[in-house]
Each structure stands twice: as C-alpha cells, then as structure tokens.
N, C-alpha and C positions, 0 to 999 in steps of 0.2 A: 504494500500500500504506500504510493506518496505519501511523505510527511507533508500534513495542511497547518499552513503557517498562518492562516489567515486570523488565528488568535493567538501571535505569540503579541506580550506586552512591551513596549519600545522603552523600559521605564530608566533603562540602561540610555542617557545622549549617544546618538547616533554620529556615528564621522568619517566623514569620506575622506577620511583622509581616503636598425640594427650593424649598426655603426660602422661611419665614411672615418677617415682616419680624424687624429683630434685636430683642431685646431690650432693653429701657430701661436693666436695671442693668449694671451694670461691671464686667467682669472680674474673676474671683478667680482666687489663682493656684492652679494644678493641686494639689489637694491631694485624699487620700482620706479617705473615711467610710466607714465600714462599719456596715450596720443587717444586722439579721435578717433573713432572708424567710422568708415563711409561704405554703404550698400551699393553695390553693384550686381549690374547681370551678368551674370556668365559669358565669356567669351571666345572660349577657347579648348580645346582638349588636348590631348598629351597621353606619353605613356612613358614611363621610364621601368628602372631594372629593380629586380627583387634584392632580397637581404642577401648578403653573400660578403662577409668583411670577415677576416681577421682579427681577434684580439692583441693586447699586447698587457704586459704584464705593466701596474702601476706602482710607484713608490711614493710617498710622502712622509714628511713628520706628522706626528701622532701628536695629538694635544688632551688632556683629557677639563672635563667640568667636574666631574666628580671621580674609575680605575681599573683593575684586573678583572676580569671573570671568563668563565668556557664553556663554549657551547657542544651541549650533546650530538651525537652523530647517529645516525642510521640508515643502514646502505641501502639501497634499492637492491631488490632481488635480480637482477637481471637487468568679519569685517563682515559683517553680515551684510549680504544683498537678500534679494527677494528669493522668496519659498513660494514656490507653486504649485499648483496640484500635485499631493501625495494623497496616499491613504493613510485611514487611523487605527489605532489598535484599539479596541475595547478597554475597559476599567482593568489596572492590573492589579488587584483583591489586596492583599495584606503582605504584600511582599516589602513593602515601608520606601519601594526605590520613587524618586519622582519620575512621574509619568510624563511622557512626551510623545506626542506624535509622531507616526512612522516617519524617519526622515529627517526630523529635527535635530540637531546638534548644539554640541558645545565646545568641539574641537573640529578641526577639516586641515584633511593633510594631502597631499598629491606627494606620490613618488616616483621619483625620473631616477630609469638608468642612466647613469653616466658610463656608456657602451665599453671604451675602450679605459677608463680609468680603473674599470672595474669593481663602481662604487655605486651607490643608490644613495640622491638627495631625498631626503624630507624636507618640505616646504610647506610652512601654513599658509593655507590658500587664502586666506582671510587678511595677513599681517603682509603676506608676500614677502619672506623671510626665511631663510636655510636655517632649522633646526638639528640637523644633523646629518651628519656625511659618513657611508662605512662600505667596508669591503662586506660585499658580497659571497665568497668560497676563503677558504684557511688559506688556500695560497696566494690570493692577495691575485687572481687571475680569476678565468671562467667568462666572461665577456657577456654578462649580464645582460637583459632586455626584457621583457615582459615583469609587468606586476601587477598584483594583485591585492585590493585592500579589502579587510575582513568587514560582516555587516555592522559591527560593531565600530570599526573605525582603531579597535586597537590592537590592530596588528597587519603588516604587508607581506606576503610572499611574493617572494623575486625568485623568477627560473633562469639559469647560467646556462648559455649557449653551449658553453662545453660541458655542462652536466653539473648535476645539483640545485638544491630548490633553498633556500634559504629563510625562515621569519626574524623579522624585527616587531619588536616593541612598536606602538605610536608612544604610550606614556610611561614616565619616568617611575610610576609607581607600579608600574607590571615588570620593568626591571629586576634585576636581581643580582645582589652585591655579591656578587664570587669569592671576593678574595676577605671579606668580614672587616672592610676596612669603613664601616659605618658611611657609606656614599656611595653612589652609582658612580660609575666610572664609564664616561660615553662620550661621543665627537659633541665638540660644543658647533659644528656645524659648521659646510663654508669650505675651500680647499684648503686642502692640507691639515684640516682639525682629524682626520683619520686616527683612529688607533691600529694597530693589530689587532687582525679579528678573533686571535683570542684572547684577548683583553679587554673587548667591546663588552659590554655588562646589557646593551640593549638587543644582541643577539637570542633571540630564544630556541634556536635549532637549524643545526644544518644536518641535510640527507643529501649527502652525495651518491651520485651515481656515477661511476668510472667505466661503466661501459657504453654509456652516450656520447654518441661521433654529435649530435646534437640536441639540446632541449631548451625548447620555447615557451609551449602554451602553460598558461597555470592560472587556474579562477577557485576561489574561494567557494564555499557552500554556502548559505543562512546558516544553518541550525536551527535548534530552537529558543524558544526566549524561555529562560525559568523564573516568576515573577517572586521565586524564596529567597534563590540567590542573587536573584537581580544579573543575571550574565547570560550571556548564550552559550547553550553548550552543543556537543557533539558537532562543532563545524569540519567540515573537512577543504581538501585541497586537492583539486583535480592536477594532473597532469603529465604529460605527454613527453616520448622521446623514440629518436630513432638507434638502435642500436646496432653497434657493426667492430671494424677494429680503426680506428682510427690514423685518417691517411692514405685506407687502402680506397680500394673501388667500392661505392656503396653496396652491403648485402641488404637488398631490400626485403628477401623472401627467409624461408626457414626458421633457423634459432635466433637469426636477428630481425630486425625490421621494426616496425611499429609497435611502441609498449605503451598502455596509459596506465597511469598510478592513481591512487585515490592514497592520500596521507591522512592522518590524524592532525587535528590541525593546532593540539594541545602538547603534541609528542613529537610530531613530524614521523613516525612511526609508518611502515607502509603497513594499509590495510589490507589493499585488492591491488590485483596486479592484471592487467590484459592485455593479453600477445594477441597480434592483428596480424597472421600472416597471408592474409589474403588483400589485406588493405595495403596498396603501393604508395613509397612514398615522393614516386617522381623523379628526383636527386636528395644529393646531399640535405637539401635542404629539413629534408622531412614535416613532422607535423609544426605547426608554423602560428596560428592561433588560438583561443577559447576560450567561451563563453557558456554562463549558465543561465537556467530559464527559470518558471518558476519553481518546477519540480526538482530543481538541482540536477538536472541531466546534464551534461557535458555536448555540445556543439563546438566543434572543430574543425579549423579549415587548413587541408594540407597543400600551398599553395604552387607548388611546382608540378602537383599531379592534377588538380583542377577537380577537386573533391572535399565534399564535407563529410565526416563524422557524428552521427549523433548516437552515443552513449546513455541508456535509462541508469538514472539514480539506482532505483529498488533493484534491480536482476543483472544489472552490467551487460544485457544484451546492446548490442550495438548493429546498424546501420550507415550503408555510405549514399552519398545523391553527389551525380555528377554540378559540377557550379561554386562558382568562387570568382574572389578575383584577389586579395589580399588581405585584409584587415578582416573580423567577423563580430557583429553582438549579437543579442536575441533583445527583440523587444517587449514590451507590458501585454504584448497578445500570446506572446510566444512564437513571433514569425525571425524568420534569421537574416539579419542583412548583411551584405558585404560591401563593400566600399565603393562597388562601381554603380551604386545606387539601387543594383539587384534585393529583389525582398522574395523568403522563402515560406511559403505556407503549410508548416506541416500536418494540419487537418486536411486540407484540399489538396495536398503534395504538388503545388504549381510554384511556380515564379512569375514573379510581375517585374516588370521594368521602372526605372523613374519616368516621368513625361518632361521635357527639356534636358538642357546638357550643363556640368558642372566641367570647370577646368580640370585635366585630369594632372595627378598629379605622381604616377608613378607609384603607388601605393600607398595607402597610410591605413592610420585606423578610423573607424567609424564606431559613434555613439547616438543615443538617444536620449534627449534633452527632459525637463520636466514640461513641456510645454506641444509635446507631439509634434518633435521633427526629429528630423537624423542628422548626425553632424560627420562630415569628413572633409578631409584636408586636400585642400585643391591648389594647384600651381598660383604660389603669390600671396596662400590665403587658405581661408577655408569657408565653403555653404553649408546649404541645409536643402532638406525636402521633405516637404509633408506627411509627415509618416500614413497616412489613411488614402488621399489626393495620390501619393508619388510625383506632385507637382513640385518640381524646382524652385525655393526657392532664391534668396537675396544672396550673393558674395562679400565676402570681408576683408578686405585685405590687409596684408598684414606688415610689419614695419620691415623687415628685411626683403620681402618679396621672391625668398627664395621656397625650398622646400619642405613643408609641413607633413611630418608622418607623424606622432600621437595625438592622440584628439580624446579627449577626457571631458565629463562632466564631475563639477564635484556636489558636496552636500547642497550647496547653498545656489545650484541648479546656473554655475555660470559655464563658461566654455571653457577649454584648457589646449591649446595647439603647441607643440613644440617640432623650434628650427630643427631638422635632419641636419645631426654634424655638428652642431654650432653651439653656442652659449648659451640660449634664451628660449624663455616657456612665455606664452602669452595667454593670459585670462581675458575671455572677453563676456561684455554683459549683452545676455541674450534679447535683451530690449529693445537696449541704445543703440548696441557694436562699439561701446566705450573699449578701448582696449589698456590693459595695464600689464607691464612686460618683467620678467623678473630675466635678472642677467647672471651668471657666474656659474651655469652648466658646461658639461665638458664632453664633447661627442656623444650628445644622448640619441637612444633610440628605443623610445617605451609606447606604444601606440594599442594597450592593453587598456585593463579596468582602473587605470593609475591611481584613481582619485575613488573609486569606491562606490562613483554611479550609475554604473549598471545594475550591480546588483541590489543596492537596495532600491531600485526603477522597480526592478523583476518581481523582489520579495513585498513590497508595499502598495503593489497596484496587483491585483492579482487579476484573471483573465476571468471575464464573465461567465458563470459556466463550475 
C-alpha cells in the first residue's frame, strides 16, 4: 500500500533548503546584487552537449567556527517573499510542536555543487549568504553534482559523479560534536573555510560506492510526519548508478550496468538494491537524473539512451518509456517533464508537447513553481510554460547571458538559475522577474531538487483522486 501523506502534520518548519572546467578568476565573497529583469518572448533555439567533464581533485585551508568529528560509512552492495498556493495539514493533536502549514518555513537553504572543487555551498536563500562550504567524499575528490534536500529542510544528499552519496546537516543543532570538545566544528562558509571531511562535524554519513564508473541521480523520500516526536521519520534516499570497471569500455549488460539504491536516510545504510540489466544505459554517461512523485516512486531519466525509469515505492517493480531530453521532475498531478518542455502522462501513458518555443539551451534542469508553471533554463536566461495550457510562456534574462543549467525553486516559491561553469546563482521573483544574484560559486553544476521544491510541490499538493 502507498504511504498516504495527506495527514502527516507540518508542525516541524519546513525548508527548502556537471562541470566545464573552473574558472580563472577568484572567489568573491557571497554577496548580493540585485538588477531588474525584463520579460521577453522567446527567440531563438539551440542545442548544445550533454555532461561529460572530468573532475579534479581540490585543496584549500580549513577554517573551523566551532572542530573534529567522522562520518560513518556504508558501502553499497554492488527574507521572506510570497507563499503561494500550498496545501494544509490538518490539527496536529498533542504533539506540543507549533503547527504550520504545508510548506511554511523558518529556515530555506539551496545547495550548489561546486563540480570541480568538489565541494557543496549552503546558501540561505533568504539572507543570500554562504553558510557553509564542504567536501563532499573522504578524498576530498568525486566531482559532485546533483542534490537533494530532505522535506524537512534539515538535511541534503549530494550524489558524487565518481560514486558515493553523501548527507549534511542544514542545522547546527543536528550536528554532532565528534571529538567532545563542547562545539561543533564546521566551514564557517565561503572559499576556503573547508575543513577535512573528516573533521567536518556537519557530515552525517557517507556511503561510498567504489564500483561506480558513474553516479548522478539522488531524490529524497517524504516520510512521515510523527506529531509525538514532532520529526519525520522513515525518509529514504533514492539513487542510481552505473556500474563497470573504470576507464574500460562501458559494460552496460550482465553483472554491471544499471543499479538503483534506496538508503536509509537516518543511517545512509543500503536498504534495496536493483540491478537493471535489461535497462541500457546509452554511454558512459548512464543514469543521469531523478525525481519523486507523490507516492515516492522514483522517475529517472537516462539521458544518453533516450529513456525514462519509473521505479514503485511499495514492490521496487520498475518500468522504462522511450522520451527525454535532459533535466526531469514530476509535477502536483504526477505527470513527468523534461526540459525540452515535453510532459509525460502516466495514467493516459501519452506525451504532450509545449505550444511555442523556449531558447534552447543545451540542457538544464526543469522545475515546477508554486504558481502552475514549469521553469527551465534557456540560452541567456531562463522561461516558463503553463503547466495545464503547455502554453509558453515570458523569458528572463539573465545578467551574464550565458548558460543556465540548475533551475530550483525554493521554500519561499522564488526561482533559482545557476551560470554552467561560472561563479553565480540567480534568485528571481516569480512576479516581478526582480533578479538578485549571489557570487563566489566555483564550477557549479547542480540542476536537481537543490533547494527542496519539488518535493514538498509533490508531498503538499496531493493529486485529486
């Protein structure tokens, strides 16, 4: 039986909270800007080239705010803006937590891989301000990219292109002082405030996996709300890899090939493990994105083979449907989009098209706003399209004008675009198009659930029915 969320209690604040080589210039520190933005129509299309970079190993000094700690291991087998329509959760009885609405918060975090540094910023999307900066895998490698933030808001899994899934803390009070030296010991955020990750005290678990020639997609569960202890429990952590020996010629078929994982999302523990050897994954590249729906299925887009994945929560059977194009979510109905403005219907098993054309921009990722549109990152910029209509529609442009691949919404329902390559993440208001720009990223390439609103989109709007 799907787990029905449609009474868990929110009383817990909710929070929302693949890389060109890095860039020559230097770090600035997080600071914002704020320019105008102006609506335009679309003008133009384009296609450029999939993920396919190299990492490289980083090094910085370490700075700490508060010290020592180590994270457990387990291997794999093989500024308040507007709130707009959410949904509510019912009275949460005597659990003593304060109640809030699905969706409300009191913290909002976004987190960008920094691709080739091998780090992952925390940024308050509210303060627009680097909270902390850390290595991703023990070797201070792994060339990071996708993330994933919990419906809670406190905590992100990051999947490492060269294998391993990693959580962080969002708060300092879910830390854990390792070394008994009465303080957290964590990046006071920004370049160069890195510690060694095992000394990072806001590390809650790393699960490497060393037989992954590649690992991308990684999306978070709900769980449930428990209104005693006031926490969500049982969340898990989908995700995906291709396995072979690395270097050689991809073995797509047999003992390697396609694995999806489901974690513990408390332990990092592998729960389920599923070998796909009938499912190809194209090249190198393998499985590439994913996203959950309401029932915590898993949607996956393997994008060099021109195929989706959908994975049931309850029995781990799975399905493939030819169609993709790069980036994937699932929206409040439960239909699957991909970036090239394609929408997947899996009660009617059809695709629809968008109606008009967006810049294209070589791939990015795609989201769904609180306001019924879709957001992807277009050459210059990024639009939208009617999520119900498929009607195109307004462009945004953006201050460097070059190429946008992650596209985030966060708690507080604004936009979130980041430069492919470059320094800088842009928040825009879904309103205005007011844009406000944070600077001092370093080769990011994150075009996942970044910021946290997909999923609670998925869990707080539940599908009519």
């Amino acid at each position: 039986m799907a787990i029905d969320r449609r009474w868990m209690v929110a009383c817990i604040p909710l929070a929302m909270a693949c890389g060109d080589p890095a860039p020559e210039d230097p770090f600035e520190a997080g600071s914002a800007e704020v320019t105008a933005g102006s609506a335009t129509e679309p003008t133009a299309t384009g296609q450029g080239s999939g993920d396919a970079t190299e990492s490289a190993d980083a090094s910085a000094s370490a700075t700490t705010t508060a010290t020592t700690g180590q994270a457990d291991e387990t291997t794999m087998g093989g500024g308040d803006g507007p709130i707009f329509d959410v949904g509510t959760l019912p009275d949460g009885g005597n659990g003593g937590c304060q109640q809030l609405a699905c969706g409300e918060s009191e913290w909002s975090y976004i987190w960008i891989a920094n691709s080739n540094e091998a780090t992952i910023s925390k940024i308050d999307t509210r303060t627009m301000t680097e909270e902390g900066r850390y290595y991703t895998r023990p070797d201070h490698s792994g060339n990071p990219s996708r993330t994933s933030v919990s419906i809670d808001g406190r905590a992100v899994a990051v999947a490492n292109r060269m294998g391993g899934v990693t959580k962080f803390h969002a708060l300092h009070e879910d830390c854990v002082d390792g070394n008994g030296n009465g303080m957290i010991d964590t990046s006071a955020g920004g370049a160069g405030s890195m510690l060694p990750f095992a000394n990072e005290e806001c590390v809650a678990w790393h699960t490497p996996n060393p037989q992954a020639t590649t690992q991308r997609p990684v999306a978070w569960t709900s769980g449930t709300y428990n209104p005693v202890t006031c926490e969500f429990e049982d969340q898990m952590v989908w995700t995906a890899a291709g396995l072979g020996t690395p270097g050689a010629t991809w073995p797509c078929t047999g003992a390697n090939g396609i694995y999806v994982y489901r974690l513990d999302g408390e332990t990092g523990m592998v729960l389920d493990e599923l070998h796909m050897p009938d499912v190809t994954c194209g090249s190198t590249l393998g499985p590439y994105g994913g996203a959950v729906d309401y029932d915590n299925d898993l949607w996956m887009y393997i994008w060099s083979a021109g195929t989706i994945v959908h994975v049931e929560y309850d029995t781990l059977d799975y399905e493939t449907l030819p169609g993709g194009s790069y980036g994937i979510t699932v929206d409040t109905v439960g239909r699957v989009w991909v970036d090239s403005g394609s929408r997947y219907d899996p009660v009617a098993g059809m695709w629809a098209q968008k109606i008009g054309s967006l810049p294209g921009s070589g791939g990015s990722g795609v989201a769904q706003d609180q306001q019924g549109r879709i957001w992807t990152a277009t050459t210059g910029g990024v639009g939208w399209i009617d999520m119900e209509t498929m009607v195109v529609g307004d462009t945004i442009p953006l201050p460097e004008g070059g190429l946008y691949r992650g596209i985030a919404v966060d708690f507080d329902g604004y936009i979130w675009a980041v430069l492919l390559g470059g320094t800088t993440a842009h928040k825009i208001d879904p309103n205005t198009y007011a844009v406000q720009t944070f600077n001092g990223l370093n080769s990011p390439y994150t075009y996942s659930d970044m910021a946290g609103g997909q999923l609670t989109s998925v869990t707080c709007n539940p599908p009519a029915g």
